[in-house]
N, C-alpha and C positions, 0 to 999 in steps of 0.2 A: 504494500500500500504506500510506500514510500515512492515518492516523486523522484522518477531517472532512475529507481532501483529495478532490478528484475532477477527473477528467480530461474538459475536455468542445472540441468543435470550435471550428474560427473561421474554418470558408472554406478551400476547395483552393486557392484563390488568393490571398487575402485581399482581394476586391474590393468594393465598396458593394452590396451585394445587391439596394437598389431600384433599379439602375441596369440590372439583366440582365432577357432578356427570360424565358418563364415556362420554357422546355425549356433554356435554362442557368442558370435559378436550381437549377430541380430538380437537371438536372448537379450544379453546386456542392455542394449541402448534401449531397447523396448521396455526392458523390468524399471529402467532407473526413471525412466520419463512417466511413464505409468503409477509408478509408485509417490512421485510428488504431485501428479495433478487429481490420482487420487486423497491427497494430504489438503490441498491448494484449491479445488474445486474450481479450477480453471486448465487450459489448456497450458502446456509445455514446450515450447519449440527452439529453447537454448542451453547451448551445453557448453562442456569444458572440457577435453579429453584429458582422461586420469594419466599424468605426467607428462602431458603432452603430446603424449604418443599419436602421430597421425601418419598414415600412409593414404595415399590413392583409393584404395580396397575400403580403410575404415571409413575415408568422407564420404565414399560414395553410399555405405551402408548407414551414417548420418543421415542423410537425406531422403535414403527410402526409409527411415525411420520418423522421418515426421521433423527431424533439426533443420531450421531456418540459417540458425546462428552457430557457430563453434568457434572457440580457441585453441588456437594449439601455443605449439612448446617456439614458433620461429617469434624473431624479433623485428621492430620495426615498425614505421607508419604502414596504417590498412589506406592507401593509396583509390582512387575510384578505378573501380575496377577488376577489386579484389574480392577471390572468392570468398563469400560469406561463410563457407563451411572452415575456413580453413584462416579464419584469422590472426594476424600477428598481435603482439601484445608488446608494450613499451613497460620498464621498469621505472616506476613514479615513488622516490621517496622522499621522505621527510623533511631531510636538508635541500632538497632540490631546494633555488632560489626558483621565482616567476621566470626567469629569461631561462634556466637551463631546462624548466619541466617544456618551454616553448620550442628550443631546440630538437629538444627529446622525441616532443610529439609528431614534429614534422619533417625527424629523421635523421637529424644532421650528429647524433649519437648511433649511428646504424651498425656500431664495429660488430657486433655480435651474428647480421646476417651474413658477413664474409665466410662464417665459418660451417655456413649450415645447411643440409639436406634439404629445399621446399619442393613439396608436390604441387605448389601451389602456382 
């Protein structure tokens, strides 16, 4: 009920989802969305993949599962044009000053996608 907040999944189990075969991934993403919109008495359609773990196979299993939205484990601005299933995320802390969390968001801290696998 909180304004800009919203409630999204993270796994019945919270297990590396490219580690499951394809009839328990499906399991998974299904039990955990299921299981808070029956808590929530509304619908489900944002997640978080448990550790970050995302390949090609699990977003596309995302998406026949009913997820609109996902985060994974890459870094970086979500640029227009980026997949929804498969979005980056920026580290935002404390001491950030206004100008560095501005940097951050629009990427000019990006060193950490040099280093990274994206399906995206």
């Amino acid at each position: 009920a909180l304004p800009g907040a919203a409630v999204g999944a993270h796994g019945a189990g919270h297990v590396p989802l490219t580690t499951l075969g394809d009839a328990d991934l499906a399991r998974e993403l299904a039990d955990s969305r299921k299981r808070l919109e029956d808590v929530l008495g509304r619908p489900v359609d944002r997640m978080s993949y448990p550790f970050g773990a995302v390949d090609r196979r699990v977003r596309d299993a995302a998406a026949a599962a009913g997820f609109a939205l996902a985060g994974a484990r890459f870094y970086g601005p979500n640029l227009p044009g980026r997949d929804p299933l498969l979005l980056r995320r920026t580290e935002a802390v404390a001491w950030d000053a206004p100008g560095d969390l501005r940097l951050k968001a629009f990427g000019s801290w990006d060193w950490f996608r040099l280093r990274q696998s994206d399906p995206g």
